[in-house]
N, C-alpha and C positions, 0 to 999 in steps of 0.2 A: 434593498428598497425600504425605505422610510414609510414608517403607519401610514401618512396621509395619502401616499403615493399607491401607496399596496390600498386602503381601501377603494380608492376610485378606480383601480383595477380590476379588483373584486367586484366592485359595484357595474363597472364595465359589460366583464366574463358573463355577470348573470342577466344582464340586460338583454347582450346578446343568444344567451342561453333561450332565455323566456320569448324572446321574439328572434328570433334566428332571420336572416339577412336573405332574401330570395336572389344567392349570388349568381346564374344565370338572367334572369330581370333586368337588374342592377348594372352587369357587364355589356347587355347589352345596349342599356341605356347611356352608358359612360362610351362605349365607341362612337354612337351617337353625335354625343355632347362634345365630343374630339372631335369629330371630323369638321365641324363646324368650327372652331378656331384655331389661334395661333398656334404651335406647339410651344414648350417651354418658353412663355411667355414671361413667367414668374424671372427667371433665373436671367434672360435678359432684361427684364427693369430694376435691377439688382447691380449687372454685370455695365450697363449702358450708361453715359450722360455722369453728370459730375457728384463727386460725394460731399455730401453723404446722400442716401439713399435712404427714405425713412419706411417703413413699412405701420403704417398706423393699424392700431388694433380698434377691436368693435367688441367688447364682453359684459355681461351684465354682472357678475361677481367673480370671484375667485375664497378661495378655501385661506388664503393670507389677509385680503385686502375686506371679505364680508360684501354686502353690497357695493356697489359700484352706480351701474345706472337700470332703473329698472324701467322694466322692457321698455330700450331701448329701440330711436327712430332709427331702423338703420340705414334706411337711403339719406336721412339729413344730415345723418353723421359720415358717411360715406363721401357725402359730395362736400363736405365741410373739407375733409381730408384729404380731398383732390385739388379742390380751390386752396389750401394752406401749401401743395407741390409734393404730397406723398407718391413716392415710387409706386407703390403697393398698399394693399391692404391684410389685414390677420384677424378672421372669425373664428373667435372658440365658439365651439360646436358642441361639446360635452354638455349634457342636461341637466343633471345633478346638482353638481357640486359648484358649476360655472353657468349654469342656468342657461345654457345657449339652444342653437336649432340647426340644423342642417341649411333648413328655407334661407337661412340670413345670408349665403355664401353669392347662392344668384340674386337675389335681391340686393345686395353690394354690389356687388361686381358689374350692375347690369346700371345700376344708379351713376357709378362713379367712372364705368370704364376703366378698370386699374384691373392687374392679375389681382386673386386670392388667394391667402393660403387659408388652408382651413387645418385648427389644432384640436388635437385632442389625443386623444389614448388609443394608439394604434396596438392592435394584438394580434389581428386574421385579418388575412386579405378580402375579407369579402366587405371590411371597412374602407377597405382603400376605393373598391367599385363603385362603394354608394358612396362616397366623395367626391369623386369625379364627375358620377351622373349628377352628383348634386350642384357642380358648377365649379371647383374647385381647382385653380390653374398652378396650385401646391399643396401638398402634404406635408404634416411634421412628422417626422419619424422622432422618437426619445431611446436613444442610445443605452438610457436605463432599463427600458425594457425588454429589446433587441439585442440579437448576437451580433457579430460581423457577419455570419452566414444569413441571418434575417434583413439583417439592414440590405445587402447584397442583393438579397431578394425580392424586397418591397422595391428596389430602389428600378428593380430590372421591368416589375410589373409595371409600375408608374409608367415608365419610357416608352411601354406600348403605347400609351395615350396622348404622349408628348407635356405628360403635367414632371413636374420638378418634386422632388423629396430635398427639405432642410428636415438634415439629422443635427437634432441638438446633443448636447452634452452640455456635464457638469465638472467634470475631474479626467485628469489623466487615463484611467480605465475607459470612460465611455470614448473618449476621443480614440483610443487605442480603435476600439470598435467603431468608431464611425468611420476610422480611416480606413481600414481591414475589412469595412465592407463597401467601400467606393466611393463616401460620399464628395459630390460634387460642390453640396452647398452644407455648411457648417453652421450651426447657430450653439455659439458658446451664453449658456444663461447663468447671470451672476448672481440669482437667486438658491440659495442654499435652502434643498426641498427637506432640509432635515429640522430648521429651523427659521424659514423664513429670511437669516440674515442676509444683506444683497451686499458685495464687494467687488467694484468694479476690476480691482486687481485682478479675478479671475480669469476675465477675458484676457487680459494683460499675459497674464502669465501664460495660456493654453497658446495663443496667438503664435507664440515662438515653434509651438511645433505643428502648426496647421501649413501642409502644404500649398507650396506658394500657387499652386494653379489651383483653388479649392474658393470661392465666394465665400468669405468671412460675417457673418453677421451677429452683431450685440446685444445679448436681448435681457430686460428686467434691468433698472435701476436708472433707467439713463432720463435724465429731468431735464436738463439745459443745455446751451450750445456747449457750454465747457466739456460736459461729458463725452458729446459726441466728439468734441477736437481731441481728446486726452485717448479714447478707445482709437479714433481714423488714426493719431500716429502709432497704434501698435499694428496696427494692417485693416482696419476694419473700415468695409465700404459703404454696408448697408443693418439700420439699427432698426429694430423693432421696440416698440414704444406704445404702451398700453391703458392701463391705469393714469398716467403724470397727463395725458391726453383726455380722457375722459372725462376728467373731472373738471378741466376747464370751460369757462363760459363760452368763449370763441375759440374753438378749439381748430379751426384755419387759422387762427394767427400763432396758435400753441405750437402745430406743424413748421410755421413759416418761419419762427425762432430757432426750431434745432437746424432747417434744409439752410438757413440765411442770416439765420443772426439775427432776424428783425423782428420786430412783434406786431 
């Protein structure tokens, strides 16, 4: 695990330490928030309809990129992303370091009617609960932090709820474990957490051994339609897409360029 990666874990552990998660509450509130919708809704607006499939992101900084957008509108940006033909949507949630909230996950989701996933730094299931109750119609599981037997696990608890886990990776190791713990949906990030470099080769490369029944998705580096056509012919259906989004002034037409080629 890389400094940056390890403190915000650290930074995580003690978050949770200092205010510990009322995982009965929370679980109760997450069967709740299920019964009331789709099940794996996430994983069919991924798996459904033509590619690409763009999963647009909502974050207010990141620990590479510095600011981004601050406190941002999220239901304007939400229905921006709907209106430009995104599959989905992806709220970081992390406070820190990414300056996000939980609150942004329903408030998206409910502005733009699209599934959510909601990212951050999964460690104990009693984050996954309060995910869920929080409106979250996906979780990112990070293969960096996870075994095969944890991925396995978070991925089993999810399923009570009918929410989806994308297990990302980085390299052959995590992919070993993503695969050895089931995952369903794969998200290869060509963001190098060691140094920020992004190489889309990555995905390129990991793609050869993502099994063929497993939802492929692209995540970090991808700016224009070329990127998305150069990753869809290595197998990939559906791209997340963050930062190259947010910073655009119309960012429905930023969307509508990688789903169509148009601006």
């Amino acid at each position: 695990m890389n400094d940056v990666l390890a403190k915000i874990v650290d930074r995580t552990r003690a978050r949770l330490a200092a205010d510990p998660i009322d995982v009965d509450a929370v679980r109760r509130a997450a069967h709740d928030v299920a019964s009331r919708r789709v099940p794996h809704a996430f994983a069919a607006a991924l798996a459904t309809g033509d590619v690409p499939r763009v999963i647009a992101e909502i974050k207010s900084a990141s620990p590479s990129a510095g600011s981004i957008v601050e406190n941002p509108d999220v239901e304007t940006i939400a229905r921006d992303y709907k209106r430009g033909g995104a599959a989905a949507l992806s709220v970081v949630t992390e406070p820190e370091f990414f300056r996000g909230a939980h609150a942004w996950l329903a408030r998206a989701s409910e502005a733009a009617s699209l599934p959510v996933i909601m990212k951050d730094f999964i460690v104990e299931p009693a984050q996954l609960y309060a995910g869920v109750a929080a409106g979250a119609s996906a979780i990112l599981l990070l293969a960096s932090l996870l075994d095969g037997t944890a991925i396995r696990t978070f991925i089993a608890l999810l399923d009570e709820f009918g929410v989806d886990a994308l297990v990302e990776v980085h390299d052959d190791a995590e992919l070993d474990r993503a695969i050895d713990g089931g995952a369903r949906l794969i998200g290869v990030n060509n963001r190098d957490l060691r140094d920020f470099h992004v190489d889309l080769g990555t995905s390129e490369r990991l793609a050869t051994r993502i099994p063929a029944n497993v939802i492929r998705v692209a995540e970090s580096g991808i700016k224009v339609r070329q990127d998305v056509d150069r990753l869809a012919a290595a197998g990939f259906r559906a791209f997340l897409v963050g930062e190259s989004l947010l910073r655009q002034d119309d960012r429905a037409a930023a969307v509508r360029a990688l789903v169509g080629g148009e601006s």
